[in-house]
Biotite code that builds the C-alpha atoms (Angstrom):
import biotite.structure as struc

atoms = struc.array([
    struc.Atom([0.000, 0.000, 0.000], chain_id="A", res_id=1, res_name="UNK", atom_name="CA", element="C"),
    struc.Atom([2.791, 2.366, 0.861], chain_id="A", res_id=2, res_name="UNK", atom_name="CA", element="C"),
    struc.Atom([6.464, 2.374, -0.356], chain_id="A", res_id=3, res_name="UNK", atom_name="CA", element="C"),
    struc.Atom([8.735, 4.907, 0.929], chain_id="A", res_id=4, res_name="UNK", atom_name="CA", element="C"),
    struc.Atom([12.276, 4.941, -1.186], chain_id="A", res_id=5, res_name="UNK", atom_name="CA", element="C"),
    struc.Atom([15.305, 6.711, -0.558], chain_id="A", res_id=6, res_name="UNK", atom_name="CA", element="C"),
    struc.Atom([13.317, 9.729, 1.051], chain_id="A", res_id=7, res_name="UNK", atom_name="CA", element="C"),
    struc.Atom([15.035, 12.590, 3.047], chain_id="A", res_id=8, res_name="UNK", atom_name="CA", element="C"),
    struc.Atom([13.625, 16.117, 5.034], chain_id="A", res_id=9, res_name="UNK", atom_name="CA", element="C"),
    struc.Atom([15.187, 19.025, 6.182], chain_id="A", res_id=10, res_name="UNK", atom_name="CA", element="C"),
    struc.Atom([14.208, 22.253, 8.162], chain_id="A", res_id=11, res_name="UNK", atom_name="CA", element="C"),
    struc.Atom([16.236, 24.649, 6.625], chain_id="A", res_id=12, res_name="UNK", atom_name="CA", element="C"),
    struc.Atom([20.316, 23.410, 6.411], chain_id="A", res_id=13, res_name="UNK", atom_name="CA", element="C"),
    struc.Atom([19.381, 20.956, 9.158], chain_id="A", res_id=14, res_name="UNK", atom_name="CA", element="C"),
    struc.Atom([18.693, 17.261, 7.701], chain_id="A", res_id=15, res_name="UNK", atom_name="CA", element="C"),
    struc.Atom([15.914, 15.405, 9.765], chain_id="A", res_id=16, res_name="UNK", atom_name="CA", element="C"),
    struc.Atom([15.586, 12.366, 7.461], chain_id="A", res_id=17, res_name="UNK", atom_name="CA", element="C"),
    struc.Atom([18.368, 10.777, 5.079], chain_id="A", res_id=18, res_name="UNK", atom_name="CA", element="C"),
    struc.Atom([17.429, 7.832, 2.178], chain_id="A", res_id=19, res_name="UNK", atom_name="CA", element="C"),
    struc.Atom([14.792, 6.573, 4.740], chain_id="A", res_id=20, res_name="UNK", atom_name="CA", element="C"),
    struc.Atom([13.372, 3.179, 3.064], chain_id="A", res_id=21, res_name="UNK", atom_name="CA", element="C"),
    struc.Atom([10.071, 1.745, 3.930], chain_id="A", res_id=22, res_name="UNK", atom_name="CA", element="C"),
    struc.Atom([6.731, -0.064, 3.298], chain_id="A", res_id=23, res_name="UNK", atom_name="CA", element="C"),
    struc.Atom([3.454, -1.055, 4.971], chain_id="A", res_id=24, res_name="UNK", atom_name="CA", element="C"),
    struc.Atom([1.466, -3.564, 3.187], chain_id="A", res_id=25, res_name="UNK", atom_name="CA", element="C"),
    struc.Atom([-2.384, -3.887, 3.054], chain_id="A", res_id=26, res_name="UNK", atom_name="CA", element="C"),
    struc.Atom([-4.113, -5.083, 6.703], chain_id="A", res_id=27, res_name="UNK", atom_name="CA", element="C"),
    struc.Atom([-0.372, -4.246, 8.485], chain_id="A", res_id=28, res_name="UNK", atom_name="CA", element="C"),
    struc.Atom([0.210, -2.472, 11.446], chain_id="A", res_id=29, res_name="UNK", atom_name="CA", element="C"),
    struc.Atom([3.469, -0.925, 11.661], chain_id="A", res_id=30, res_name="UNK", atom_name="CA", element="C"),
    struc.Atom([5.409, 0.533, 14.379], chain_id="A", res_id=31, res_name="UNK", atom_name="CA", element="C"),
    struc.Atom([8.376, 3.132, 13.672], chain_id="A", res_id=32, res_name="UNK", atom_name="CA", element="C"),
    struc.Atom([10.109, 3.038, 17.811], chain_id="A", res_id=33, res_name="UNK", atom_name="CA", element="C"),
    struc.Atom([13.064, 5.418, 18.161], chain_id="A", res_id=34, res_name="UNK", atom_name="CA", element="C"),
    struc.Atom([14.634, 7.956, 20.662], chain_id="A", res_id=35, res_name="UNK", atom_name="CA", element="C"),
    struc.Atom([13.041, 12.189, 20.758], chain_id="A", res_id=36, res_name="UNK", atom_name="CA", element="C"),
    struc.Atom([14.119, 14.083, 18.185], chain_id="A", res_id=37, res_name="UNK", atom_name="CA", element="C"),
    struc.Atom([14.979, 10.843, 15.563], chain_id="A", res_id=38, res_name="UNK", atom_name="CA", element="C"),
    struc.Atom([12.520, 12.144, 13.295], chain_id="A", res_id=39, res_name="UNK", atom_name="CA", element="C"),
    struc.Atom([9.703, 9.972, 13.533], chain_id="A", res_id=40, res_name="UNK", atom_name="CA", element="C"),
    struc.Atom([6.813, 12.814, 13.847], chain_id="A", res_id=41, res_name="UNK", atom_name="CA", element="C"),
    struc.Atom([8.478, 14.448, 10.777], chain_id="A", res_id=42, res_name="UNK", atom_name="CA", element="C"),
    struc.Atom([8.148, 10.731, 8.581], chain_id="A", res_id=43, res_name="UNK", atom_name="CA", element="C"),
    struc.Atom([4.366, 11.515, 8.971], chain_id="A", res_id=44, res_name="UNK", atom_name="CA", element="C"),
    struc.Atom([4.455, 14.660, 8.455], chain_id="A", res_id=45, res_name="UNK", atom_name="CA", element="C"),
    struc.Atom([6.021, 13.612, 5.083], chain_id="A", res_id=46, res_name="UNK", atom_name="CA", element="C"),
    struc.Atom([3.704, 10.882, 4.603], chain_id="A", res_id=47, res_name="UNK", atom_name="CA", element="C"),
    struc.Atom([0.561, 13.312, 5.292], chain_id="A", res_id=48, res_name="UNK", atom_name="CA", element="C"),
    struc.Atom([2.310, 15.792, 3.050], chain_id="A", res_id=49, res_name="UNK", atom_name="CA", element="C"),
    struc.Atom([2.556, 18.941, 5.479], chain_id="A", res_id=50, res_name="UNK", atom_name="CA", element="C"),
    struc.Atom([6.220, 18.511, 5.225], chain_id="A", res_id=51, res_name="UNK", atom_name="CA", element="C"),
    struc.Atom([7.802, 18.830, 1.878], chain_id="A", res_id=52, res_name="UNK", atom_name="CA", element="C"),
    struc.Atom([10.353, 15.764, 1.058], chain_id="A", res_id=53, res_name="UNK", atom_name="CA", element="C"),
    struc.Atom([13.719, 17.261, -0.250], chain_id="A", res_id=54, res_name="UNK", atom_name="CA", element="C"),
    struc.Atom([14.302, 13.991, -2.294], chain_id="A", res_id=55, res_name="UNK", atom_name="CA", element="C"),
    struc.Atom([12.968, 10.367, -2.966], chain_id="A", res_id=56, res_name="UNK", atom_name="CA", element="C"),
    struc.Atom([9.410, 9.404, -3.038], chain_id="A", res_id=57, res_name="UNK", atom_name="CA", element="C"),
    struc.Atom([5.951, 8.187, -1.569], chain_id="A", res_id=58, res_name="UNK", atom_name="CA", element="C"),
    struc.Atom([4.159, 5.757, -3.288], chain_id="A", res_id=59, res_name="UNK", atom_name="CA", element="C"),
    struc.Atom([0.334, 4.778, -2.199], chain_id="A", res_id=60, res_name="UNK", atom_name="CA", element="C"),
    struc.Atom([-1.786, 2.205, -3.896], chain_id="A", res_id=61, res_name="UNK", atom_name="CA", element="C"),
    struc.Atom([1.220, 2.432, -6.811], chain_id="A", res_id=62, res_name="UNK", atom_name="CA", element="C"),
    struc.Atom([1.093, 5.894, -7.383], chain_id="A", res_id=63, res_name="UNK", atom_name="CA", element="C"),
    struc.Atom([3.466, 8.867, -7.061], chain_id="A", res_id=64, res_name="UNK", atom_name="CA", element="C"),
    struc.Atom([1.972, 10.813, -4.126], chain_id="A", res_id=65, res_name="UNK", atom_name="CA", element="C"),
    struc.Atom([5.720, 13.002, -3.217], chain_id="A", res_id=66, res_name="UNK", atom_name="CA", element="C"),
    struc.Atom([4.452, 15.826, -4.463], chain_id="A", res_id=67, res_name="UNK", atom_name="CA", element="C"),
    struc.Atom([0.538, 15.753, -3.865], chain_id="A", res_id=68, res_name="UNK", atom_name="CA", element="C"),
    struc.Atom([-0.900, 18.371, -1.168], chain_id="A", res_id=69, res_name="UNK", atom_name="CA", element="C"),
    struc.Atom([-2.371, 17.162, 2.547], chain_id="A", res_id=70, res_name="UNK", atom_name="CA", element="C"),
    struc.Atom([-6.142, 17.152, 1.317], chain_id="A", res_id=71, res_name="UNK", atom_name="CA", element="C"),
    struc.Atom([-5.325, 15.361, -1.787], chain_id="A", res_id=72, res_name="UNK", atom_name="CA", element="C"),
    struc.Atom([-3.772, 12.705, 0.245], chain_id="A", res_id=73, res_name="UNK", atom_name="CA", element="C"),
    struc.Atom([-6.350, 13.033, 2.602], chain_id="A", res_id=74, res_name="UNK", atom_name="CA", element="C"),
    struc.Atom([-8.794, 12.032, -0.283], chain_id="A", res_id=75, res_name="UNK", atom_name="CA", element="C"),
    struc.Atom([-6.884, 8.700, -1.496], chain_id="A", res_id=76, res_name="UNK", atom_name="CA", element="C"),
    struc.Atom([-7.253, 7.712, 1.794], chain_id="A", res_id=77, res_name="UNK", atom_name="CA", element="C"),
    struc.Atom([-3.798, 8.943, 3.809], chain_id="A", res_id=78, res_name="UNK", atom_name="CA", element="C"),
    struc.Atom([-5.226, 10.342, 7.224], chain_id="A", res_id=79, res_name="UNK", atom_name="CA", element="C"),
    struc.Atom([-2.738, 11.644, 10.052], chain_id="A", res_id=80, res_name="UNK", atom_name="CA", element="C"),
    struc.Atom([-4.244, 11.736, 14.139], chain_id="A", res_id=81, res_name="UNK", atom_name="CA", element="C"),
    struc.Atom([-1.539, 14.340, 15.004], chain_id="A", res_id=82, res_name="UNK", atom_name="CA", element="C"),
    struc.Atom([0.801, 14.726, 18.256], chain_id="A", res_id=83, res_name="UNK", atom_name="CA", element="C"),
    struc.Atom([-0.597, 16.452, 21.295], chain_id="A", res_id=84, res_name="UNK", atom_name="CA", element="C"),
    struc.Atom([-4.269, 15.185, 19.691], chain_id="A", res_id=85, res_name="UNK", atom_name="CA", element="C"),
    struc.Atom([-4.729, 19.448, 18.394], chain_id="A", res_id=86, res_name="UNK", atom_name="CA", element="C"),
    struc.Atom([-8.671, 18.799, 19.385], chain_id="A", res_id=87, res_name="UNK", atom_name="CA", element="C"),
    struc.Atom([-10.726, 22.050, 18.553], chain_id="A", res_id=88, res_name="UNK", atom_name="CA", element="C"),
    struc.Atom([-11.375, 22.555, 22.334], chain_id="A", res_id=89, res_name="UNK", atom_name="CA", element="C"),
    struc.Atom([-14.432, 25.473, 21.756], chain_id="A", res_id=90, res_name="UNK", atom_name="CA", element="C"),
    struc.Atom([-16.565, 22.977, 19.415], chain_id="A", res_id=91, res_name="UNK", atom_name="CA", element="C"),
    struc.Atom([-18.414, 19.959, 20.364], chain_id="A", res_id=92, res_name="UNK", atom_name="CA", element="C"),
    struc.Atom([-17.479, 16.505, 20.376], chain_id="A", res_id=93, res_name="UNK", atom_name="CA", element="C"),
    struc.Atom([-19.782, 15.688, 17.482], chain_id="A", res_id=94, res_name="UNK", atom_name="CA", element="C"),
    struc.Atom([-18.414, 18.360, 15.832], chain_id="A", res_id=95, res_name="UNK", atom_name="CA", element="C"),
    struc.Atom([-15.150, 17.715, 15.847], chain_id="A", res_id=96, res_name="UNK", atom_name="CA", element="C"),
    struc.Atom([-15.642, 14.496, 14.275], chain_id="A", res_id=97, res_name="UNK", atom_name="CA", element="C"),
    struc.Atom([-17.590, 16.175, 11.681], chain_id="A", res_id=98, res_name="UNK", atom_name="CA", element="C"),
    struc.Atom([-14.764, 18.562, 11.043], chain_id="A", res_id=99, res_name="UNK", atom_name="CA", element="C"),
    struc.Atom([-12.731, 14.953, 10.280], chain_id="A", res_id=100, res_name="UNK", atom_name="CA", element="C"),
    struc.Atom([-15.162, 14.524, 7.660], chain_id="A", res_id=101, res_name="UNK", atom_name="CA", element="C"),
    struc.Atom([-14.985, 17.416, 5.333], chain_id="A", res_id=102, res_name="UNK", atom_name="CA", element="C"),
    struc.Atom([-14.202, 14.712, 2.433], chain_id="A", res_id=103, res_name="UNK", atom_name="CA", element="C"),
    struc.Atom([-17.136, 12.921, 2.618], chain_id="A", res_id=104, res_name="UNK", atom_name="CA", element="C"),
    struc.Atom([-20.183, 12.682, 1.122], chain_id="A", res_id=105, res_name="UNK", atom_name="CA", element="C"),
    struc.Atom([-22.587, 14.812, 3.899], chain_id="A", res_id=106, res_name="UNK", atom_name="CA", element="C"),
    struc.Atom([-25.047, 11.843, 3.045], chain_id="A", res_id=107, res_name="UNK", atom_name="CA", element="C"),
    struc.Atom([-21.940, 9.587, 4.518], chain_id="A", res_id=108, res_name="UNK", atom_name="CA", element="C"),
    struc.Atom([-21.678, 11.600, 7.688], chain_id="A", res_id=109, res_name="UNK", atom_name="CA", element="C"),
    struc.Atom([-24.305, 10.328, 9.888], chain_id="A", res_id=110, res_name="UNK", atom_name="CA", element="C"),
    struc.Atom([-23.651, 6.875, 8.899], chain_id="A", res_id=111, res_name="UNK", atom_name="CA", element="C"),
    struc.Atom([-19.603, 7.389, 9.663], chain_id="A", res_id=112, res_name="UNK", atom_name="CA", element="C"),
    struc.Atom([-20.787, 8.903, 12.847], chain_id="A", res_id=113, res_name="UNK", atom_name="CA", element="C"),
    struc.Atom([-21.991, 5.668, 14.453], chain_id="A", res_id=114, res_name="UNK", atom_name="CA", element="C"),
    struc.Atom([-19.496, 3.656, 13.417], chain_id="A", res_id=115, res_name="UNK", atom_name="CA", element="C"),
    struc.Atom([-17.358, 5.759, 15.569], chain_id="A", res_id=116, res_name="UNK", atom_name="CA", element="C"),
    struc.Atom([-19.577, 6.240, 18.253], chain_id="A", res_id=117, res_name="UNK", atom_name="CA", element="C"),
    struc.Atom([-20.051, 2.437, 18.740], chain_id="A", res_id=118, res_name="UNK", atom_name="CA", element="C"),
    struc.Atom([-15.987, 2.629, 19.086], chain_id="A", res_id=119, res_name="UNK", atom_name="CA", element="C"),
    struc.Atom([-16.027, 5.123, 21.355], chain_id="A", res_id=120, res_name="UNK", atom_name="CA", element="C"),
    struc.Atom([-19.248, 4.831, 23.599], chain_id="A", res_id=121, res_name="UNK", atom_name="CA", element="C"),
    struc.Atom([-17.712, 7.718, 25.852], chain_id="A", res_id=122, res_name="UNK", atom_name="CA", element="C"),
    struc.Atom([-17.801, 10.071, 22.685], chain_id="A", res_id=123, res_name="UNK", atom_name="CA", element="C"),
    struc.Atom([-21.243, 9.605, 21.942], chain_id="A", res_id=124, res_name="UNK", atom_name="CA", element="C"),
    struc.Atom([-22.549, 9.725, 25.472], chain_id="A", res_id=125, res_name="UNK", atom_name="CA", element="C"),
    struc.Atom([-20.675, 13.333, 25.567], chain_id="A", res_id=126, res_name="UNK", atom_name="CA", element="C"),
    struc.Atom([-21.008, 14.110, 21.791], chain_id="A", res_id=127, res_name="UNK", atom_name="CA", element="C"),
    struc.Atom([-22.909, 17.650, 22.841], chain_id="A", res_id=128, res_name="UNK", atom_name="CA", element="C"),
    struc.Atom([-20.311, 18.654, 25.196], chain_id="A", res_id=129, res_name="UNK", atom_name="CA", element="C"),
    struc.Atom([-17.099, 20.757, 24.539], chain_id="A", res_id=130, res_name="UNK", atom_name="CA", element="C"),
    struc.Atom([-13.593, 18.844, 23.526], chain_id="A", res_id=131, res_name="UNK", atom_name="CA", element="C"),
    struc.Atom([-12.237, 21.163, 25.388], chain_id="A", res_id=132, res_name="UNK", atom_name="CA", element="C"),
    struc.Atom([-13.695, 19.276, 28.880], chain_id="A", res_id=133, res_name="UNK", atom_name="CA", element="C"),
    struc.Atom([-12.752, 15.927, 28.170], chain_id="A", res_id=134, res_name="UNK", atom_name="CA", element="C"),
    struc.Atom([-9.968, 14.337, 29.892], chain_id="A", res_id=135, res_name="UNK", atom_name="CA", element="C"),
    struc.Atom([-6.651, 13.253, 28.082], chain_id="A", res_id=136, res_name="UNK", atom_name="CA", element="C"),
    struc.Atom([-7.561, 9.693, 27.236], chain_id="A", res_id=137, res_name="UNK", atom_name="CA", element="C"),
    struc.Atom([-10.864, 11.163, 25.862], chain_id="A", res_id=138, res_name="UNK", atom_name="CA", element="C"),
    struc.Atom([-9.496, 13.290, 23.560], chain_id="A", res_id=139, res_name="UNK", atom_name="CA", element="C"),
    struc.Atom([-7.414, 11.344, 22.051], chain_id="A", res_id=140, res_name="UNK", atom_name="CA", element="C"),
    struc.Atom([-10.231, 8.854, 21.500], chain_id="A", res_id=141, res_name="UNK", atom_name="CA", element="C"),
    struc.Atom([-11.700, 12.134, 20.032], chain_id="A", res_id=142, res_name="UNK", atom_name="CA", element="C"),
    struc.Atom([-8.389, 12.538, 17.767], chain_id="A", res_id=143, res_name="UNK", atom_name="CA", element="C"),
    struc.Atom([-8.689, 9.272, 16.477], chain_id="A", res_id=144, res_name="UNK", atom_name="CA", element="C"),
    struc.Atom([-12.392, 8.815, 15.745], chain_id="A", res_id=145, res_name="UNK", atom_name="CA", element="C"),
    struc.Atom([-12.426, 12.390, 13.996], chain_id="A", res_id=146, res_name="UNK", atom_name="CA", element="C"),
    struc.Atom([-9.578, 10.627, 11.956], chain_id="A", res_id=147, res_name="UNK", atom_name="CA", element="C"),
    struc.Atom([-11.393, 7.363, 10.987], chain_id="A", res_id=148, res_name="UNK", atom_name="CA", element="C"),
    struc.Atom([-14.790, 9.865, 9.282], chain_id="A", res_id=149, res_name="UNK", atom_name="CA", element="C"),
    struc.Atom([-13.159, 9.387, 6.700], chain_id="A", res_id=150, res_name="UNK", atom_name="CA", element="C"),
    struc.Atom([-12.852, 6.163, 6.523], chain_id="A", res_id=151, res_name="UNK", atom_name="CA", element="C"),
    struc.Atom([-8.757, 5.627, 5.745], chain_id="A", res_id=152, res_name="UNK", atom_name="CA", element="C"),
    struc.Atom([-7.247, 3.671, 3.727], chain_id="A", res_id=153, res_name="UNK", atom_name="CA", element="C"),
    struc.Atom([-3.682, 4.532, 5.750], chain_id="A", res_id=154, res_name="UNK", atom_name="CA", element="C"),
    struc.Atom([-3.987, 5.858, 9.491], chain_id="A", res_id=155, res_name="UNK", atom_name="CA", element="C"),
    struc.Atom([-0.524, 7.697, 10.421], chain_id="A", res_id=156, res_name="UNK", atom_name="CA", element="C"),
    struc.Atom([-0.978, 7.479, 14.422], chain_id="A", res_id=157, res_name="UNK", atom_name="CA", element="C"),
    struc.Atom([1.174, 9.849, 15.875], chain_id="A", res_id=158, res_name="UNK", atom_name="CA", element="C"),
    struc.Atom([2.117, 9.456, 19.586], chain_id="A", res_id=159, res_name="UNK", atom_name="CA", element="C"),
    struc.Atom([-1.859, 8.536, 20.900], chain_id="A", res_id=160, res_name="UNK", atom_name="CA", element="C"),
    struc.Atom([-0.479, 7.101, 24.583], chain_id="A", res_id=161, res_name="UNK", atom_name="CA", element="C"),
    struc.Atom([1.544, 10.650, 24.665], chain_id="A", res_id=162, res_name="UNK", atom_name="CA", element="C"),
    struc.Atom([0.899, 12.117, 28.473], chain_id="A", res_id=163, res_name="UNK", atom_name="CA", element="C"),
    struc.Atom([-1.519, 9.603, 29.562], chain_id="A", res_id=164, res_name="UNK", atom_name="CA", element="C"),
    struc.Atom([-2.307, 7.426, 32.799], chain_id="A", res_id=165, res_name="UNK", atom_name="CA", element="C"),
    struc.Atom([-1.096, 3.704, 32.330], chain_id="A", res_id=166, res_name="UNK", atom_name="CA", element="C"),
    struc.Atom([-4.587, 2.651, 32.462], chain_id="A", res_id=167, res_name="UNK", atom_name="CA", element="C"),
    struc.Atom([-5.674, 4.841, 29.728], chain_id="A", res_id=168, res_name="UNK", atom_name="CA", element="C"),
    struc.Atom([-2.940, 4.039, 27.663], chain_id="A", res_id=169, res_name="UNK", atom_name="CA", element="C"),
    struc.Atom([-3.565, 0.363, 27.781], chain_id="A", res_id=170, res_name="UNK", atom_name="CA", element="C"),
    struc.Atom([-7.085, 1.241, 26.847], chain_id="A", res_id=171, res_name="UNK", atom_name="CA", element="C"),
    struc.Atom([-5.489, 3.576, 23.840], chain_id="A", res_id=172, res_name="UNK", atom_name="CA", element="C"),
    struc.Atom([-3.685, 0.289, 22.740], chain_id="A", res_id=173, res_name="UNK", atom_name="CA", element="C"),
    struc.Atom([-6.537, -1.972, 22.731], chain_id="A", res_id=174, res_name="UNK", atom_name="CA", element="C"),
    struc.Atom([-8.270, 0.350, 20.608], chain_id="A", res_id=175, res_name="UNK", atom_name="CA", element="C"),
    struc.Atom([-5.733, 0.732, 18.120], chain_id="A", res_id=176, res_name="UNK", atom_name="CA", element="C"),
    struc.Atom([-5.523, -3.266, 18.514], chain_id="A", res_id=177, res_name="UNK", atom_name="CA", element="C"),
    struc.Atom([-9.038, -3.530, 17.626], chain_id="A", res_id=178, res_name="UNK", atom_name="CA", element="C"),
    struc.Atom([-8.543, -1.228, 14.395], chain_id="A", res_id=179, res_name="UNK", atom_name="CA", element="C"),
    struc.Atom([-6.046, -3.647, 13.150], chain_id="A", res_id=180, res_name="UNK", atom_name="CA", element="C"),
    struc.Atom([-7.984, -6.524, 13.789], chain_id="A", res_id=181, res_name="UNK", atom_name="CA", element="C"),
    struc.Atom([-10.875, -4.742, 11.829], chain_id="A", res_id=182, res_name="UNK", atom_name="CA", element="C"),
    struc.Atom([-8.305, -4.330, 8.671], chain_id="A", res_id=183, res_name="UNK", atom_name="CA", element="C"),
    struc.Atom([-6.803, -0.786, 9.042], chain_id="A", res_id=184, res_name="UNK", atom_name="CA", element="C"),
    struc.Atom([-3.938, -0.301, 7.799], chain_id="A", res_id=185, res_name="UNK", atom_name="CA", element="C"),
    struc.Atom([-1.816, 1.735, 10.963], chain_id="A", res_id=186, res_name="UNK", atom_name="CA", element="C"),
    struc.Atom([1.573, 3.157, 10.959], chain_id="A", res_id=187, res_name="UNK", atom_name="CA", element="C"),
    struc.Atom([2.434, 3.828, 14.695], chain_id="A", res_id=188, res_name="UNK", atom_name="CA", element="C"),
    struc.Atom([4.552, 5.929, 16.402], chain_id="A", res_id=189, res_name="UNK", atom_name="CA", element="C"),
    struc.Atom([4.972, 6.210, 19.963], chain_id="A", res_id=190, res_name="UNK", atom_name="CA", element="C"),
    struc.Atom([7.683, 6.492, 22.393], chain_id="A", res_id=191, res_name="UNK", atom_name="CA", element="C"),
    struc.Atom([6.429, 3.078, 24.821], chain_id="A", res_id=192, res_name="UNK", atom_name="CA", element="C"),
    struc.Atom([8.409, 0.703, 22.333], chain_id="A", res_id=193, res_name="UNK", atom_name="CA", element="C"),
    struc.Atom([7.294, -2.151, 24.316], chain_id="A", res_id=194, res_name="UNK", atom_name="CA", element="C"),
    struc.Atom([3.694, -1.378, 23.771], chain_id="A", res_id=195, res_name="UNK", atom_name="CA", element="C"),
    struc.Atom([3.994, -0.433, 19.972], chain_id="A", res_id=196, res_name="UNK", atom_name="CA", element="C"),
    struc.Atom([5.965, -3.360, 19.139], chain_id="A", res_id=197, res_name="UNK", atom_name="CA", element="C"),
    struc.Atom([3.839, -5.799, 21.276], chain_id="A", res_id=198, res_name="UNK", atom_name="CA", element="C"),
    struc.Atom([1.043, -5.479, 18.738], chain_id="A", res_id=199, res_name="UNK", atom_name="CA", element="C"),
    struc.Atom([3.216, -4.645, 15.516], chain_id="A", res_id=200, res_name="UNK", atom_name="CA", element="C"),
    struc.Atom([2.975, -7.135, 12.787], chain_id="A", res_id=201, res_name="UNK", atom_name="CA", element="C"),
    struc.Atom([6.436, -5.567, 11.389], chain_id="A", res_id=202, res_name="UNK", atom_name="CA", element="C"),
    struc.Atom([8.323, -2.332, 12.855], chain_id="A", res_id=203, res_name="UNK", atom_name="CA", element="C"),
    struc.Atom([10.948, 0.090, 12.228], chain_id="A", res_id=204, res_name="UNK", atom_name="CA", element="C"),
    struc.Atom([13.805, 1.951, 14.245], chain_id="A", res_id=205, res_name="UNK", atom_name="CA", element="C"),
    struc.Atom([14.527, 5.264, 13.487], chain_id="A", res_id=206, res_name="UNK", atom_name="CA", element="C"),
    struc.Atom([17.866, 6.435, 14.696], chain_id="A", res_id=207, res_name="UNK", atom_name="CA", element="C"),
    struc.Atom([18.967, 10.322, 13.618], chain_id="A", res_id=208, res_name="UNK", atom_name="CA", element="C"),
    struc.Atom([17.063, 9.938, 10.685], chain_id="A", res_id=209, res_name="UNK", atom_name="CA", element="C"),
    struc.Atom([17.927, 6.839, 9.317], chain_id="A", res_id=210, res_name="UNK", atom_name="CA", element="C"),
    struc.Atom([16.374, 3.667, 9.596], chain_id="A", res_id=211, res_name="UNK", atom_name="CA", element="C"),
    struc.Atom([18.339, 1.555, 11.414], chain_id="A", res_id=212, res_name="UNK", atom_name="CA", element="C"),
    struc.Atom([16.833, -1.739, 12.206], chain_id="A", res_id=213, res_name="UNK", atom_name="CA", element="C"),
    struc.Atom([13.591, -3.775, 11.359], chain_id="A", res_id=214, res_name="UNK", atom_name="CA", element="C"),
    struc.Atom([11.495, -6.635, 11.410], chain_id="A", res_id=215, res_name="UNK", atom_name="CA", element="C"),
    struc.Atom([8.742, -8.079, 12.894], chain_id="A", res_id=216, res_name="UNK", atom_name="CA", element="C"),
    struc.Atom([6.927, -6.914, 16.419], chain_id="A", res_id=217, res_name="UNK", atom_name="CA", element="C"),
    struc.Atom([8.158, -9.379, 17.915], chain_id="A", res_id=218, res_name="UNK", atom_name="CA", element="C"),
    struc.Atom([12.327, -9.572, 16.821], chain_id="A", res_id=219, res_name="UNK", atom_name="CA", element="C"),
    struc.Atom([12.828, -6.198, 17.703], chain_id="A", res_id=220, res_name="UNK", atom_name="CA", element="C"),
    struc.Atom([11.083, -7.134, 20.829], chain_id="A", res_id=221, res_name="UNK", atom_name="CA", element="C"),
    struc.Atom([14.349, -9.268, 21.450], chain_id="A", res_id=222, res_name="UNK", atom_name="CA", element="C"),
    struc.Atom([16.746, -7.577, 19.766], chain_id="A", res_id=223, res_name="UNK", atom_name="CA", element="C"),
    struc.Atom([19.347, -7.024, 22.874], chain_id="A", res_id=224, res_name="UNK", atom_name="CA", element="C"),
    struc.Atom([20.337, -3.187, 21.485], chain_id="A", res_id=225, res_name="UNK", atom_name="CA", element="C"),
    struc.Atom([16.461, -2.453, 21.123], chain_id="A", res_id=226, res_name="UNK", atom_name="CA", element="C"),
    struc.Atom([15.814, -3.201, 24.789], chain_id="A", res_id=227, res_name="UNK", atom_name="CA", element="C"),
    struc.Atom([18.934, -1.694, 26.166], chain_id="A", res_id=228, res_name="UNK", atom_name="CA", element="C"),
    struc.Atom([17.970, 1.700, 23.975], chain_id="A", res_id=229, res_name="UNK", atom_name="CA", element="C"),
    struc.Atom([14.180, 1.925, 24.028], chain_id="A", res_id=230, res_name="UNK", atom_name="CA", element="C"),
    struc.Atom([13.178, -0.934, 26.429], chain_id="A", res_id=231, res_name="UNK", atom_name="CA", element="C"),
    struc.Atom([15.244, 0.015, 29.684], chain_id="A", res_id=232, res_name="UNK", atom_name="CA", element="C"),
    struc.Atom([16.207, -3.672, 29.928], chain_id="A", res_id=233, res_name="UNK", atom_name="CA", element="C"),
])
């Protein structure tokens, strides 16, 4: 579904990715693990197209997308749930998510609306109150079902157990479980390695840029240098 070749960022003079190589096949979830400031949250950014790549290219569903804007991407089916979950705080819950599904059909809207309120049950029973009140863990259930409306093809997950209780983020990982189990196609990122990896069919490490090791959930679950650097083992 996605093929990433030889692709490299920079801010400015200062390179943040270098001849980064890497796919995600149909059904996969994929974890990218690596240290702050490795360049993970730029990849997506890439990937969503709100960075610009300096050189190689995306590919989605066998097409050249390295040069295609955000919403174009957002219409082939490429969706990004952001860092730090950027919930408009002001508007409801309800719409929020319908913010998530300016793509769509409006006739699709209700219909996408349940599907993510039988998700999240929270979200609906709350659906008329501000984001803005909900807790952490809510909004970030918020974050992600305003990023299913439109029904991806590709969900770039971007940090979702960032600044949460354990509890919560266990719950955050079931959920993203669940997604996978229901055929999404997920590229995660999030600093608790041991939780991304646990339910990773294949994952990358990103080290200063560069990839530097990967393979399945579980290998890099062993891999001796991955739990010494991102496992505290």
């Amino acid at each position: 579904m996605l093929e990433v070749s030889a692709l490299s960022s920079r801010y400015g003079r200062i390179p943040a990715l270098a001849d980064v190589e890497l796919h995600v096949k149909r059904g996969e979830l994929v974890a990218l693990v690596g240290a702050n400031g490795a360049g993970k949250t730029t990849l997506l950014r890439v990937l969503s197209g709100v960075r610009p790549a300096a050189a190689g290219s995306v590919r989605f569903e066998g097409s050249d997308v390295t040069r295609a804007s955000p919403r174009q991407r957002v219409k082939m089916g490429i969706v990004q749930v952001p860092e730090g979950r950027q919930v408009f705080g002001p508007l409801s819950v309800e719409d929020n998510l319908r913010l998530g599904a300016f793509v769509r059909p409006a006739a699709e809207i209700a219909d996408a609306l349940e599907r993510v309120f039988a998700l999240f049950p929270i979200l609906a029973a709350k659906r008329r109150e501000t984001a803005g009140t909900l807790s952490g863990g809510q909004q970030q259930m918020l974050a992600i079902g305003r990023g299913l409306m439109t029904r991806p093809k590709l969900l770039l997950l971007d940090e979702p157990s960032m600044g949460l209780a354990p509890r919560i983020v266990a719950e955050i990982f079931a959920i993203i479980k669940s997604l996978k189990d229901a055929a999404t196609t997920i590229l995660l990122v999030d600093q608790n390695a041991r939780a991304a990896l646990a339910i990773a069919d294949r994952a990358y490490v990103l080290e200063v840029g560069r990839i530097a090791l990967s393979g399945s959930g579980g290998e890099l679950l062993g891999n001796p240098r991955v739990q010494q650097a991102y496992l505290g083992l």
